[in-house]
N, CA, C and O atoms as a DFTB+ gen file, in Angstrom:
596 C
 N C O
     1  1       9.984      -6.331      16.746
     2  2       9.829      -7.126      15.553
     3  2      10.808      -6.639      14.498
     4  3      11.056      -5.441      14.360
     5  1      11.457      -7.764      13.623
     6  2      12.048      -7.255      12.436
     7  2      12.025      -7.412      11.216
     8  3      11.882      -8.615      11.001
     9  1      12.090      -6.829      10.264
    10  2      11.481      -6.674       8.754
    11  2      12.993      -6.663       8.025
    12  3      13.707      -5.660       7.999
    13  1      13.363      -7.998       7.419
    14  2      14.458      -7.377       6.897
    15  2      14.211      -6.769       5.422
    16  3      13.276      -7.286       4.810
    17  1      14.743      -6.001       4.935
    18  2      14.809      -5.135       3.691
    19  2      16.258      -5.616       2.548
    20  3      17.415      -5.832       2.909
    21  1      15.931      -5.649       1.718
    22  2      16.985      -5.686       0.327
    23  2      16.781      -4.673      -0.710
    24  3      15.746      -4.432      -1.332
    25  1      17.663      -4.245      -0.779
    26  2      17.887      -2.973      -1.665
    27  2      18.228      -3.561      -3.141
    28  3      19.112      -4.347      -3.482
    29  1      17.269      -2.940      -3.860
    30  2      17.677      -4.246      -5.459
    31  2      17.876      -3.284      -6.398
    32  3      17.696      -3.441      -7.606
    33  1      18.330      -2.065      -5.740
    34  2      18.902      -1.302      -7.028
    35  2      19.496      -0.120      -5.927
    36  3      18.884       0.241      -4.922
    37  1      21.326       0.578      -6.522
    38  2      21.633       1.184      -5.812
    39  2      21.172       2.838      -5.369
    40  3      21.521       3.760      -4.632
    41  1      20.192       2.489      -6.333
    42  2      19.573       4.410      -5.479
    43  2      18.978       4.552      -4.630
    44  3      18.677       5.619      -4.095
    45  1      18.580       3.091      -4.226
    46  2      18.105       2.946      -2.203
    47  2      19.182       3.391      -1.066
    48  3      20.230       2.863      -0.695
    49  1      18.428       4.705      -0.616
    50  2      19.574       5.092       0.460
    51  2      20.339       6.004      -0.218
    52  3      21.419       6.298       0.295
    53  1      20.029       6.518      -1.246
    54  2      21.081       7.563      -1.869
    55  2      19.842       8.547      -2.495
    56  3      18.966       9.110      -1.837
    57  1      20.010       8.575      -3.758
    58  2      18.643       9.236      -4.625
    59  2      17.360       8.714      -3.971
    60  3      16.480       9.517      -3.661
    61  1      17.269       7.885      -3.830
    62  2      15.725       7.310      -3.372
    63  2      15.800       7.080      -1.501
    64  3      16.684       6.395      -0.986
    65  1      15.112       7.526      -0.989
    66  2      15.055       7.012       0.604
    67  2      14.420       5.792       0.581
    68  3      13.383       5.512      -0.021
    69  1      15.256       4.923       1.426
    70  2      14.850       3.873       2.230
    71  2      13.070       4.037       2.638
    72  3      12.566       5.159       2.581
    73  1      12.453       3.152       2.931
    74  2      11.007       2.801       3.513
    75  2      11.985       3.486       5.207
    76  3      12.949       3.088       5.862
    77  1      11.123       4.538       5.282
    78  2      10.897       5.182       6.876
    79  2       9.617       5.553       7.210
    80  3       8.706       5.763       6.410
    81  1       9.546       5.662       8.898
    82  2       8.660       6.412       9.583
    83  2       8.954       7.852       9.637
    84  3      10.054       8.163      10.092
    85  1       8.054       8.903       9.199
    86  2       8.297      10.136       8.965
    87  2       8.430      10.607      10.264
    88  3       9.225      11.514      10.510
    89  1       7.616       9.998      11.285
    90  2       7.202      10.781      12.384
    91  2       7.127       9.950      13.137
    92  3       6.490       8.932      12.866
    93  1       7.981      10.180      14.754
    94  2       7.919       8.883      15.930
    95  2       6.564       8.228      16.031
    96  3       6.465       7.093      16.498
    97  1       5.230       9.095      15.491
    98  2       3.757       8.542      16.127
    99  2       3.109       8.131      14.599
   100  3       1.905       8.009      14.374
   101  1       4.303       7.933      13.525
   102  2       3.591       7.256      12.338
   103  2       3.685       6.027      12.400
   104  3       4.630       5.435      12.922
   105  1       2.184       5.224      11.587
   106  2       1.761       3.592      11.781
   107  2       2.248       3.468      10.706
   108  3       2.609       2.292      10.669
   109  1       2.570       4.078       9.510
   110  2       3.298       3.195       8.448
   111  2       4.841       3.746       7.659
   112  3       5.564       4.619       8.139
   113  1       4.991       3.330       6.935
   114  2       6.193       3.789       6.425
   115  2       5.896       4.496       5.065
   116  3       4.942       4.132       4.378
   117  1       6.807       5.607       4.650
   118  2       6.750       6.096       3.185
   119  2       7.475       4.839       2.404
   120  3       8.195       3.969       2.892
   121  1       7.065       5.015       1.062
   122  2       7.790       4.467      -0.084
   123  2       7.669       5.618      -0.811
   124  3       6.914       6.590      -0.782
   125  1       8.932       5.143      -1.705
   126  2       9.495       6.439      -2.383
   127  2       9.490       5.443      -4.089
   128  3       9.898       4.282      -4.075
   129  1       9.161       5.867      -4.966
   130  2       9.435       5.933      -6.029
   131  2      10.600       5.635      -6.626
   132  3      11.381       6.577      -6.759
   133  1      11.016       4.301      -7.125
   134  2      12.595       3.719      -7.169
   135  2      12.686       3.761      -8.724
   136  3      12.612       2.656      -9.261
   137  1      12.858       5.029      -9.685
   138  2      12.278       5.131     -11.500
   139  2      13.883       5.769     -11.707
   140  3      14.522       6.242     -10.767
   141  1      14.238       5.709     -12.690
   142  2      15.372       6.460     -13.597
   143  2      14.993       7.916     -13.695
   144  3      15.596       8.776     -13.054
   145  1      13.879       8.212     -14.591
   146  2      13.238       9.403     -14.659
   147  2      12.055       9.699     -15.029
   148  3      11.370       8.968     -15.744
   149  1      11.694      10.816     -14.571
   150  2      10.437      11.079     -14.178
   151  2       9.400      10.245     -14.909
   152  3       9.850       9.746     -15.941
   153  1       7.995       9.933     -14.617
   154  2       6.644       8.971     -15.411
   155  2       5.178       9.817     -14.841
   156  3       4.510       9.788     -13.808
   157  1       5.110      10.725     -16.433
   158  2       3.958      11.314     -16.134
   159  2       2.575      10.291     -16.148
   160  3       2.524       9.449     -17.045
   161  1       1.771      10.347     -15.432
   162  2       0.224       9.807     -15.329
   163  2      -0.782      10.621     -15.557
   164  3      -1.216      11.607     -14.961
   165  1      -1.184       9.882     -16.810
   166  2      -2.434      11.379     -17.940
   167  2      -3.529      10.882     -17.002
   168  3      -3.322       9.945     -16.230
   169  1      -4.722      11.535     -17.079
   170  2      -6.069      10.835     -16.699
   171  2      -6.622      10.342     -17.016
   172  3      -6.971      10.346     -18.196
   173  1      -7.165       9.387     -15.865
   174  2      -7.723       7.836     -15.972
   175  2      -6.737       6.748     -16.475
   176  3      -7.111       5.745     -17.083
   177  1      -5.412       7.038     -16.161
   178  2      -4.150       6.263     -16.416
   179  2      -3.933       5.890     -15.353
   180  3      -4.237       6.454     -14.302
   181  1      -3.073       4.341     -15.573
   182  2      -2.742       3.141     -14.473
   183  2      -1.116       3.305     -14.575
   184  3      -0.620       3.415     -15.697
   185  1      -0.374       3.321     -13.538
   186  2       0.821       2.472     -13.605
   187  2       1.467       1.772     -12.420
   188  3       1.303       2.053     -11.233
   189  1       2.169       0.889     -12.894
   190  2       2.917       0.139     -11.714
   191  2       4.151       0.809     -11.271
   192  3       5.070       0.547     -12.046
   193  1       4.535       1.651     -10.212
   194  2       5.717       2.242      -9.814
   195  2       6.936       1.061      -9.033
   196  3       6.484       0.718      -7.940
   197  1       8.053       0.520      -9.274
   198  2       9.012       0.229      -8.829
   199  2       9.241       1.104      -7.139
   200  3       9.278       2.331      -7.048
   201  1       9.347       0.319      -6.150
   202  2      10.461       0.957      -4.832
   203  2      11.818       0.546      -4.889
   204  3      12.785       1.062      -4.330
   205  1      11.773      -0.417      -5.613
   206  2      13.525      -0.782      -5.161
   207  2      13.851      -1.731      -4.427
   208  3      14.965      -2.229      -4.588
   209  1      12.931      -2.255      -3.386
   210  2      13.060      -3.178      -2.509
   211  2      12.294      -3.880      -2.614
   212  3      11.510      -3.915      -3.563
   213  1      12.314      -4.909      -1.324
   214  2      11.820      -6.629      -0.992
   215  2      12.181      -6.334       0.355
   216  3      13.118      -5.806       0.954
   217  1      10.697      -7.067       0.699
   218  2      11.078      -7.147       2.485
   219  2      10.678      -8.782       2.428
   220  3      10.199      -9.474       1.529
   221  1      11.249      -9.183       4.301
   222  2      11.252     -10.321       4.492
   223  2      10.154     -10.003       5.734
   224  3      10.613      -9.394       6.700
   225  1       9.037     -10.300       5.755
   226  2       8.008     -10.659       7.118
   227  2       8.691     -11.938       7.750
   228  3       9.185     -12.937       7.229
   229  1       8.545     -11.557       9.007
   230  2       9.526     -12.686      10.209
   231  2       8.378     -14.076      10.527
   232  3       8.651     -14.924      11.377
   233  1       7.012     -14.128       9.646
   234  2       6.321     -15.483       9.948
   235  2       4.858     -14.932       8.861
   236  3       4.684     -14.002       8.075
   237  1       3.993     -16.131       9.375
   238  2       2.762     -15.774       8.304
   239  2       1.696     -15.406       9.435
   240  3       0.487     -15.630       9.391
   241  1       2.344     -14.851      10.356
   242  2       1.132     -13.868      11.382
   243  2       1.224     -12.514      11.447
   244  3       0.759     -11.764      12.306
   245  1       2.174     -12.128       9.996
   246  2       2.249     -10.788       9.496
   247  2       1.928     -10.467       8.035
   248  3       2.203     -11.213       7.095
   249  1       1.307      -9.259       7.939
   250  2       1.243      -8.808       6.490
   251  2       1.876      -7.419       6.693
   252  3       1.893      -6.714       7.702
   253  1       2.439      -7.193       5.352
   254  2       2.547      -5.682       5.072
   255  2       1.287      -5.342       4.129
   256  3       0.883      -6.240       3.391
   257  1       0.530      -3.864       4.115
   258  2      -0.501      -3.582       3.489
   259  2       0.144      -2.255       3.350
   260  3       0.561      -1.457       4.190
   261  1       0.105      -2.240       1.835
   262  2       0.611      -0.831       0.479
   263  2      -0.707       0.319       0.932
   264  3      -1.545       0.384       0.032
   265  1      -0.976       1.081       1.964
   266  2      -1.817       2.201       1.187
   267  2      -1.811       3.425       0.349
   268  3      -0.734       3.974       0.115
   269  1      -2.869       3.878      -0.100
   270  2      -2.252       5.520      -0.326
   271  2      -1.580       6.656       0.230
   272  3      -1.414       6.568       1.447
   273  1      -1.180       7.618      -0.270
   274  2      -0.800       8.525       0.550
   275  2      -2.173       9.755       0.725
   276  3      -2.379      10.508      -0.227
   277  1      -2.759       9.828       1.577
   278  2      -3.316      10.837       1.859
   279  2      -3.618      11.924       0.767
   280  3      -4.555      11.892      -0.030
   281  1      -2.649      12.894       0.878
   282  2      -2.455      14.196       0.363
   283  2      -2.433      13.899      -1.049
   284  3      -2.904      14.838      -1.691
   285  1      -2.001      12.797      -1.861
   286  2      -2.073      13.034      -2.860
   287  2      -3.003      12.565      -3.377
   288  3      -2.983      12.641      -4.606
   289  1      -4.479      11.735      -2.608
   290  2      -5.064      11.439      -3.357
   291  2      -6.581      12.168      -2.956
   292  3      -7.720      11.937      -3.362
   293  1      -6.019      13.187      -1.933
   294  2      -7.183      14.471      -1.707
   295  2      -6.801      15.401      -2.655
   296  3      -7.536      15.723      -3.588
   297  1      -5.706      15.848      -2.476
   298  2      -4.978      17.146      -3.283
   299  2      -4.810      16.888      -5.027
   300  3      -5.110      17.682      -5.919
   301  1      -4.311      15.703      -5.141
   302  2      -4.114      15.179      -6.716
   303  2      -4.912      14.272      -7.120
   304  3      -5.440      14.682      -8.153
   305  1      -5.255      13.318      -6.868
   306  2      -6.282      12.309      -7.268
   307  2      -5.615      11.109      -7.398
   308  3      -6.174      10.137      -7.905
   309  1      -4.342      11.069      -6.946
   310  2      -3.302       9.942      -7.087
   311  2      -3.979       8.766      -5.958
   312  3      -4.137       8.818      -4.739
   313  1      -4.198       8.007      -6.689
   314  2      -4.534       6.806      -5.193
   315  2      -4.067       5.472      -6.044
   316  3      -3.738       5.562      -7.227
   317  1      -4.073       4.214      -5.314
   318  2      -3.732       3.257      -5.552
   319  2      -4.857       2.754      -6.408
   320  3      -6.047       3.067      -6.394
   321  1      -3.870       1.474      -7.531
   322  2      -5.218       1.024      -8.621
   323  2      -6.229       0.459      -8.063
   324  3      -7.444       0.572      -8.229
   325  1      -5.221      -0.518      -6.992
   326  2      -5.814      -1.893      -6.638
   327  2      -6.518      -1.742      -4.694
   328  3      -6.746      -2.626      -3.869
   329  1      -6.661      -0.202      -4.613
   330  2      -6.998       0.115      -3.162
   331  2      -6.164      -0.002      -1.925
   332  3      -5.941       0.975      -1.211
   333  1      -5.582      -1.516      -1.607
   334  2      -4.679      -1.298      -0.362
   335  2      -3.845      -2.801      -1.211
   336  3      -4.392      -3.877      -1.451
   337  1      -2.580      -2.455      -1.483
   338  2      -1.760      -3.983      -2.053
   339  2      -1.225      -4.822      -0.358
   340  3      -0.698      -4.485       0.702
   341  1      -1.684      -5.841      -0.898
   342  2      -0.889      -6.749      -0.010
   343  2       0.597      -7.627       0.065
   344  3       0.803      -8.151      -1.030
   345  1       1.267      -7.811       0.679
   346  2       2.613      -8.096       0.862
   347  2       2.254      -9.401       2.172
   348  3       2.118      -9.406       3.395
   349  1       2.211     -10.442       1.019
   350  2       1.906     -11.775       2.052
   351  2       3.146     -12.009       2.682
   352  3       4.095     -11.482       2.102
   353  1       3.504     -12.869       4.057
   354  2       4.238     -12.796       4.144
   355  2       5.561     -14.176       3.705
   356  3       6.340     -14.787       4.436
   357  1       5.380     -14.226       2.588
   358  2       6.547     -15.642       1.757
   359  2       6.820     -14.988       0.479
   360  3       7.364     -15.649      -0.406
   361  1       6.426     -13.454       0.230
   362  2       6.710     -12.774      -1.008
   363  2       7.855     -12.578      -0.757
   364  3       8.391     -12.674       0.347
   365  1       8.459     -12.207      -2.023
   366  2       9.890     -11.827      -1.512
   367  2      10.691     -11.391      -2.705
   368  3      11.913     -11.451      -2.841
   369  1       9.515     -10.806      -3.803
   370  2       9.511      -9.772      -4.834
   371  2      10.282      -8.628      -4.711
   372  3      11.017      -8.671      -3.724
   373  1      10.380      -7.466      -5.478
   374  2      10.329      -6.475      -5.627
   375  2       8.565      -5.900      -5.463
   376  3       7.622      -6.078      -6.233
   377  1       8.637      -5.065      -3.952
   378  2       7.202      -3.929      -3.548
   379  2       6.849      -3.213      -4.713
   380  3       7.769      -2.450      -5.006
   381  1       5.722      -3.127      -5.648
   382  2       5.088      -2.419      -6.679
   383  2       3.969      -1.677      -6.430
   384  3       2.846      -2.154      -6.272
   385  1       4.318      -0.260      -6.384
   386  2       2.921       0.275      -6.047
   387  2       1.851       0.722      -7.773
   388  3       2.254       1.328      -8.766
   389  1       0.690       0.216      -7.542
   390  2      -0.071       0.306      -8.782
   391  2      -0.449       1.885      -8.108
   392  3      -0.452       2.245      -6.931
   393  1      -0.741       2.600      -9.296
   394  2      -0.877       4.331      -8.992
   395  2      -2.415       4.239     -10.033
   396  3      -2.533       3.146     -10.587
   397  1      -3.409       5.132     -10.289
   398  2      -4.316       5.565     -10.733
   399  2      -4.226       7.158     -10.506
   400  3      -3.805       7.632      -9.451
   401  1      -4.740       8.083     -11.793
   402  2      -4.741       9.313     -12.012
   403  2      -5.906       9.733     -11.807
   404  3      -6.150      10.600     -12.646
   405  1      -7.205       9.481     -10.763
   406  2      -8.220       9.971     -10.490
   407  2      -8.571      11.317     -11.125
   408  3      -9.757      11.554     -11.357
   409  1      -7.612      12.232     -11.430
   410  2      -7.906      14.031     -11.773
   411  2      -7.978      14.118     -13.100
   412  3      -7.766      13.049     -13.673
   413  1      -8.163      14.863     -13.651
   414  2      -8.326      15.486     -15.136
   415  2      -7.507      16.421     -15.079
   416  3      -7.965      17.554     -15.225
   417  1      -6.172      16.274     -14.872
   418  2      -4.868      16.535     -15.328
   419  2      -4.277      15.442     -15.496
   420  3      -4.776      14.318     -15.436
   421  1      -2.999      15.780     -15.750
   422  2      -2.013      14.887     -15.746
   423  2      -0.799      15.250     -14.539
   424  3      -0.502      16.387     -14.171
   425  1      -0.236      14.046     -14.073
   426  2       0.514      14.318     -12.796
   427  2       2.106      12.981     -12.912
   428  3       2.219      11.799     -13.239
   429  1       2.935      13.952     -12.484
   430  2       4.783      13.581     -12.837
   431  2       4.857      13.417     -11.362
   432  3       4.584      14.032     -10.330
   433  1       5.432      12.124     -11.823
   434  2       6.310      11.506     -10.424
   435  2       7.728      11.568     -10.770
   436  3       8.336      11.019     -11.689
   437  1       8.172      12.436      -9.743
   438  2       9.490      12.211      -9.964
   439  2      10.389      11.247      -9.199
   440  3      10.197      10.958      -8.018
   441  1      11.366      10.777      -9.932
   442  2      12.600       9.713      -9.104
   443  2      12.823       9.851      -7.363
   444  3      13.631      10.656      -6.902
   445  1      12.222       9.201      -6.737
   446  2      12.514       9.428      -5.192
   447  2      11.346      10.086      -4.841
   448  3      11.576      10.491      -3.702
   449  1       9.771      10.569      -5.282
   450  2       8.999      10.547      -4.673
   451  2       8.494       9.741      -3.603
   452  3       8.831       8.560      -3.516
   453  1       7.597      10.355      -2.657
   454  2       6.696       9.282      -2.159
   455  2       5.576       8.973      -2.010
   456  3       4.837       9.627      -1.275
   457  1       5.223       8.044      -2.580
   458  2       4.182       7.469      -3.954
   459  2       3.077       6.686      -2.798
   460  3       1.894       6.929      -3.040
   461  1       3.317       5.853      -1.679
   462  2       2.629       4.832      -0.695
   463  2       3.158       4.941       0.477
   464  3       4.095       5.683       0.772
   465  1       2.493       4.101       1.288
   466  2       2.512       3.696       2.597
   467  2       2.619       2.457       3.079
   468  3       1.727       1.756       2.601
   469  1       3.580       1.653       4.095
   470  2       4.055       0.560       4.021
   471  2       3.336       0.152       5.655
   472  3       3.525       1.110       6.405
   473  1       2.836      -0.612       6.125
   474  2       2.302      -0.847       7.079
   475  2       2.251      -2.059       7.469
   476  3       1.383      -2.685       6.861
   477  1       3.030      -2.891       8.519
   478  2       3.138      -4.129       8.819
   479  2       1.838      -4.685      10.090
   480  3       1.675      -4.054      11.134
   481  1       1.238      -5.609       9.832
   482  2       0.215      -5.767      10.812
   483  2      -0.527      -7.032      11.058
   484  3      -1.176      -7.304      10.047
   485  1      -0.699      -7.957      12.048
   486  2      -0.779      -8.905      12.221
   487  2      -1.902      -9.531      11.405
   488  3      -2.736      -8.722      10.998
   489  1      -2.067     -10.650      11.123
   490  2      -2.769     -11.400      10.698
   491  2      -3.726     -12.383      11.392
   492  3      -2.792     -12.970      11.939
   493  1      -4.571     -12.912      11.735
   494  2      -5.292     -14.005      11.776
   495  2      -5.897     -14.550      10.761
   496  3      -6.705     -13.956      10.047
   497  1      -5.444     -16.050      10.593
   498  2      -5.846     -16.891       9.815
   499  2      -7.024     -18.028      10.455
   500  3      -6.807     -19.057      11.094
   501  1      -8.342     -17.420      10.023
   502  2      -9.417     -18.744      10.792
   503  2      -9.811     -19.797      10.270
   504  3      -9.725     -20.112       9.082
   505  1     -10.292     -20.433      11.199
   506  2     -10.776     -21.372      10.482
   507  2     -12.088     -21.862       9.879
   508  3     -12.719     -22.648      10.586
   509  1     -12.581     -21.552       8.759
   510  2     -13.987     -21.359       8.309
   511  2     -14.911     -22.779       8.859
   512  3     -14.733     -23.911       8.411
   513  1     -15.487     -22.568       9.470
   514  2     -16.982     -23.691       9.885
   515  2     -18.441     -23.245       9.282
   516  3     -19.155     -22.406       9.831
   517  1     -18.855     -24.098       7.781
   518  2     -19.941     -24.018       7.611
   519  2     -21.241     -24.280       7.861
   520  3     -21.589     -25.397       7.479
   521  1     -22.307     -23.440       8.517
   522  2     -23.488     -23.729       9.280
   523  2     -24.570     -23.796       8.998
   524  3     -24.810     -23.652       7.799
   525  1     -25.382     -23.969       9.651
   526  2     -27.006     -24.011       8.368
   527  2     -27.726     -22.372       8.660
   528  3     -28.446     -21.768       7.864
   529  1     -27.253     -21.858      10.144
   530  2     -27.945     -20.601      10.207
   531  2     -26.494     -19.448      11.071
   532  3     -25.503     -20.178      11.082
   533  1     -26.300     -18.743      11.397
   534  2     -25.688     -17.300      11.879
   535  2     -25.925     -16.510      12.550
   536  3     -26.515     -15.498      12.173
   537  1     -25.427     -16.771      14.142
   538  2     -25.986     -15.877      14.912
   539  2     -27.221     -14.514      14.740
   540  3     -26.811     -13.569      14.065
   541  1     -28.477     -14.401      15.232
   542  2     -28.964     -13.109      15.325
   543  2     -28.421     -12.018      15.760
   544  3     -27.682     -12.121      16.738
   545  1     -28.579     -11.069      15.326
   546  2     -27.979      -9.335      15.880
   547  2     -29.103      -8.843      15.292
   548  3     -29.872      -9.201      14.400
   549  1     -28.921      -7.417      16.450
   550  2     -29.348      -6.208      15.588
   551  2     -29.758      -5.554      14.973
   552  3     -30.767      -4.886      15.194
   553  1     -28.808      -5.553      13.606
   554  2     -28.353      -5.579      12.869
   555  2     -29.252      -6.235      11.513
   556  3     -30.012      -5.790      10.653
   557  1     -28.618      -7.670      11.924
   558  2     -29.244      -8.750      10.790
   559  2     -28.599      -8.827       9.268
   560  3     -27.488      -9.260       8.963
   561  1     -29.567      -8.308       8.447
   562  2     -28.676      -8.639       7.414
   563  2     -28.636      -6.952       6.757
   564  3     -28.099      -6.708       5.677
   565  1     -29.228      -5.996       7.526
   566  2     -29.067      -4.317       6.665
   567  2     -27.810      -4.606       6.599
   568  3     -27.031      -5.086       7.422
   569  1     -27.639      -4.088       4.989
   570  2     -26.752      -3.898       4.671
   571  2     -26.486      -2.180       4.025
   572  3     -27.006      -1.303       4.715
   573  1     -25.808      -1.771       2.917
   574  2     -25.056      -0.292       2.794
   575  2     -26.506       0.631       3.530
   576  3     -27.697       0.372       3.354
   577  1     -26.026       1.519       4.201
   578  2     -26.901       2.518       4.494
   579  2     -27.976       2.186       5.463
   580  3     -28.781       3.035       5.846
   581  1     -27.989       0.826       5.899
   582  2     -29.101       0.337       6.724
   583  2     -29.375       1.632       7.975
   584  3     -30.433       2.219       8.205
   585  1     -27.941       1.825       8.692
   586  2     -27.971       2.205      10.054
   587  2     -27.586       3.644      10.416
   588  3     -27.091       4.090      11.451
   589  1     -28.048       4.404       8.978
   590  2     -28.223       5.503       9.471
   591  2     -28.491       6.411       7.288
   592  3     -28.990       6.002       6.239
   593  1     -27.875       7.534       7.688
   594  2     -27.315       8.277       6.631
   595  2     -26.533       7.479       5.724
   596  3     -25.987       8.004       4.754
């Protein structure tokens, strides 16, 4: 499959890395932080970080989905505003990762960090049929905490 990429500012591929797989057995890609200079985040502060790029999804039986990075939002409290951003596939924007300062510090991103995770992954689009009742399970309708701890 191919994803084409546009570089919309020249510190893609130079100061800033390109969207890569860190590791042959990684499912998504880093994004790096595409800023002039550094943007501290006080706590309980929002911001929208720039990558630099625009991708092209090859049909609408793909999405890209923005997650966090791990480590920084165990280790720092950095996680995404909006939880996992989506990248439909007829966007064709500039990628914005929204950041949140979960910690009671304050935390500096610097130019060419890497801020998210880029993850391309199929889609199904169904087709909703409204019914008068919904299969039985199980289950049923427990909902949070029903099925265990």
């Amino acid at each position: 499959m191919e994803v084409k990429i546009k570089a919309l500012s020249p510190q893609i591929g130079r100061e800033v890395p390109a969207p890569h797989f860190a590791t042959a057995g990684a499912a998504a890609m880093d994004l790096c932080a595409c800023i002039d200079a550094p943007v501290t985040l006080a706590p309980g502060a929002r911001t929208l970080v720039p990558t630099g790029i625009a991708i092209a999804l090859p049909d609408a039986q793909h999405v890209a989905l923005v997650f966090a990075r791990s480590g920084l939002g165990i280790k720092k409290g950095i996680c995404l505003s909006n939880g996992v951003g989506v990248i439909d596939s007829d966007y064709r924007g500039q990628i914005g990762v929204g950041l949140v300062n979960l910690s009671d510090e304050d935390y500096t991103i610097q130019p060419g960090d890497r801020i998210a995770q880029l993850m391309v992954v199929p889609v199904v689009q169904p087709v909703l049929t409204f019914v008068e009742e919904l299969d039985e399970t199980e289950r049923g309708q427990g909902g949070f905490g029903s099925t265990g701890r």
